[in-house]
C-alpha positions, 0 to 999 in steps of 0.5 A: 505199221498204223498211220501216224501223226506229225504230233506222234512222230515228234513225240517219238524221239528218244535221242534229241532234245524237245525243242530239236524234235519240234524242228525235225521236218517232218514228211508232209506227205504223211497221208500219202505214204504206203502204211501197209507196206511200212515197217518203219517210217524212215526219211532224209531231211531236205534242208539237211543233207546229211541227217536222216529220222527213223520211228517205229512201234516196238510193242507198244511204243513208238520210238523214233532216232535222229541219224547221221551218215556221211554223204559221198563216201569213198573208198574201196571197202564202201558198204554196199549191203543193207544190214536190214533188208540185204538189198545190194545196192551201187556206191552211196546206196548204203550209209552208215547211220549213226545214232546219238545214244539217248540220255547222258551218253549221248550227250557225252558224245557217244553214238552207235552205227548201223549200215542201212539203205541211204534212202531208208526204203528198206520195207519197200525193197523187201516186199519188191515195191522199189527195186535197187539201182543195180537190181540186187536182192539175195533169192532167200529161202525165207517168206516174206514174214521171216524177212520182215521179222529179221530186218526188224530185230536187226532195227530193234538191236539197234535201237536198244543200243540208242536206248542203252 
């Protein structure tokens, strides 16, 4: 994924207002980030425990999401396996992230979900850059390229669903 800018990201965003995209806490860290290693550009907000921003190229468009997930989550049939990248990972690793849809079905309240790592590294844990907690990945058949290719048709599908 190329560098991107505040201005950029803020711009991104599909399924929020103007003014909530303005207010969206962005990484400060931007310059910093591995660009190379990133397929999307994903991040918690720290005032906000329970929301969470993904944005990345699809194309030549930048589309970025504001999500949801619910911290803490109990039960025995917890998620444990990303959707994306299928890193296995201990109790709270994987989140439910629910999107708000774009447009006036998001704004009559409807919202599509995706099981992804709680802490949106899903790029990292692919190319072996951040290891789980609990040390699991899949030994896949498949390169590197093949992985990627699914994770982000897999965030595509997911996407299209925002945009619906």
């Amino acid at each position: 994924m190329r560098t991107l800018t505040e201005q950029e990201i803020r711009a991104s965003f599909v399924n929020c207002s103007k003014g909530e995209a303005k207010r969206v806490a962005v990484p400060r860290d931007l310059d910093a980030l591995p660009w190379g290693d990133l397929d999307f550009l994903g991040w918690r907000d720290p005032g906000a425990p329970d929301r969470s921003y993904l944005v990345t190229e699809l194309g030549d468009t930048l589309t970025g999401v504001t999500m949801r997930f619910q911290q803490g989550q109990r039960g025995f049939f917890q998620r444990s396996l990303c959707s994306l990248c299928l890193t296995g990972h201990p109790r709270g690793g994987v989140s439910l992230m629910t999107a708000r849809k774009a447009g006036p079905a998001g704004r009559e309240g409807n919202s599509v979900g995706l099981y992804m790592c709680t802490d949106l590294a899903c790029s990292l844990y692919l190319r072996g850059k951040k290891v789980s907690q609990s040390g699991a990945r899949y030994e896949e058949s498949l390169t590197l390229e093949e992985q990627v290719a699914r994770a982000m048709e897999h965030l595509s599908a997911f996407l299209a669903k925002v945009t619906a």
